[in-house]
VOGURO-983521 format. One record per residue: x, y, z of N, C-alpha, C in turn. Coordinates in steps of 0.02 Angstrom, whole numbers, plus 32768, in hexadecimal, padded with zeros to 4 digits. Example, Ala and Ser with C-alpha at 12.3 -4.5 7.8 and 13.67 -1.06 7.14 Angstrom:
# VOGURO-983521
82947EE4818682677F1F818682947F5B8186/82827F90816282AC7FCB816582858002818A/
# end
This chain:
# VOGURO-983521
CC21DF76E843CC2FDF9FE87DCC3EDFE8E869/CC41DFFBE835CC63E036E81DCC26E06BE80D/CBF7E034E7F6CBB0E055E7EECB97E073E827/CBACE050E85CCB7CE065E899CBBDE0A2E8B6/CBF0E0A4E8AECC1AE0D5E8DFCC26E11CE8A4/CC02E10DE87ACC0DE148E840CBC8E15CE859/CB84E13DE83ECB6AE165E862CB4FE17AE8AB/CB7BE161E8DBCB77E16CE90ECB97E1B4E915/CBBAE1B9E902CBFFE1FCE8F1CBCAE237E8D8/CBA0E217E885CB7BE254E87BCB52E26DE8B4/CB2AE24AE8B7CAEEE25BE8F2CAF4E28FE929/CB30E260E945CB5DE292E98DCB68E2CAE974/CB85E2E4E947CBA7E325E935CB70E340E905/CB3DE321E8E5CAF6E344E8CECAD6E35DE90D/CACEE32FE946CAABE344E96FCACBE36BE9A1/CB0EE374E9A8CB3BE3BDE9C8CB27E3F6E9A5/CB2FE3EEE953CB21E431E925CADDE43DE94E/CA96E423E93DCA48E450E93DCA5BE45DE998/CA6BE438E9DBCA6AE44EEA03CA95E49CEA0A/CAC1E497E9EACAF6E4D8EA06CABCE504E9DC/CAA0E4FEE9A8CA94E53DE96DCA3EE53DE99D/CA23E51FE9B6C9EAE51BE9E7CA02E549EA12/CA29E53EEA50CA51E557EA84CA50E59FEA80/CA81E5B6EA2CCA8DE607EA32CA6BE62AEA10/CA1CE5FCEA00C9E2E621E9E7C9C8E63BEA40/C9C2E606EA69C993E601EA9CC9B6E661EAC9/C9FDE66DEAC7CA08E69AEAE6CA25E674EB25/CA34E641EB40CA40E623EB76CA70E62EEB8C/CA95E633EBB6CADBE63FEBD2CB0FE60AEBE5/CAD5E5D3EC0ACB06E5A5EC25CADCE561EC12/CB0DE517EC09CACFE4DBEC09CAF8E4ADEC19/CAC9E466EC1ACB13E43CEC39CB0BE417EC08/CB48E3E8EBFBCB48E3C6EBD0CB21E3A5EBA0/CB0AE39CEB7BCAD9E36AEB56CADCE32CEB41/CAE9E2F2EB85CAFFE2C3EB6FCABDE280EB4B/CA88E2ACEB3DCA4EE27FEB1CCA6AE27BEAC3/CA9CE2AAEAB1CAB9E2ADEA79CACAE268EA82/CB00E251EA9FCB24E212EA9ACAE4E1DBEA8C/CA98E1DCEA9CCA68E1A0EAA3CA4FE1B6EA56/CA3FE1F1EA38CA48E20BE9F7CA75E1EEE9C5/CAB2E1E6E9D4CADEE1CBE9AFCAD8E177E9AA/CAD7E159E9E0CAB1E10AE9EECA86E106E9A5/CA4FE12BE9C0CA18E11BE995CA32E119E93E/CA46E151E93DCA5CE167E8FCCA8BE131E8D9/CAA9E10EE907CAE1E0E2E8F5CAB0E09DE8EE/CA89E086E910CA5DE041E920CA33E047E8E0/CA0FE075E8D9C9C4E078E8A2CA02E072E859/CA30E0A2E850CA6AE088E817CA72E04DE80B/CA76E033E83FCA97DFFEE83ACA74DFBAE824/CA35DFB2E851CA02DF87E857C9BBDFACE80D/C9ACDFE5E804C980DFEDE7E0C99AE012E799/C99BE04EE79DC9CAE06AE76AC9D7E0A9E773/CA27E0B5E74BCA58E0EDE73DCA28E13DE756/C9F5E131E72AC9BFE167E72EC9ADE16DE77B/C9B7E14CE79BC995E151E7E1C9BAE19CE816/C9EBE19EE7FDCA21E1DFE822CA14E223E80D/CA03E239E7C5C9DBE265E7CDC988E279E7D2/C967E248E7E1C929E234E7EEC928E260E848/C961E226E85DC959E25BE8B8C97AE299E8BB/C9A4E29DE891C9C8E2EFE8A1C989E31AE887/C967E310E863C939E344E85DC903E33BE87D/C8F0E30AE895C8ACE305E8D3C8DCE327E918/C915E319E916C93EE344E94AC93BE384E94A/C944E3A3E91DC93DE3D8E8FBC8FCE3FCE901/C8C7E3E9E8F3C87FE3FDE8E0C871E3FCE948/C87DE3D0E958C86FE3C3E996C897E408E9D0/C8E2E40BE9BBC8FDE45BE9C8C8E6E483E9D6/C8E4E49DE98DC8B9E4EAE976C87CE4F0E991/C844E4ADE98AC80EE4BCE99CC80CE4C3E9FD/C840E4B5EA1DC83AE4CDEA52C85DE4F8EA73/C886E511EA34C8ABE55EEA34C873E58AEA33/C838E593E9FBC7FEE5A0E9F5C7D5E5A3EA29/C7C4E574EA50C7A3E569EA83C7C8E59DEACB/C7FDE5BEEACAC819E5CBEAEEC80AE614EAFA/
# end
């Protein structure tokens, strides 16, 4: 259980970091919450858990790449 709420913990707060550092690239002013982070963290915690350790930074950086490239797009 520790596996999955550790990296459930990373994920969430990996995936707070690229949204906020996304956010005050974009210039935006206002947004509402981002509660798809929390289904981010799920994942991050499940694939840990069930496949492997490696699996948490595998999505923070497809999270990541996925960001920028539509910070880019913007």
């Amino acid at each position: 259980m520790m596996v999955f709420i550790t990296h459930f913990t990373i994920g969430l707060i990996g995936g707070l970091v690229i949204f906020w550092i996304c956010f005050r690239l974009s210039g935006a002013e206002s947004t509402s919450a981002p509660f798809g982070l929390v289904f981010l963290g799920v994942a991050c915690g499940l694939l840990a858990l069930h496949l492997s350790p490696w699996a948490t930074p595998a999505i923070l950086t497809v999270y990541a790449f996925a960001g920028f490239k539509e910070l880019l797009d913007f």
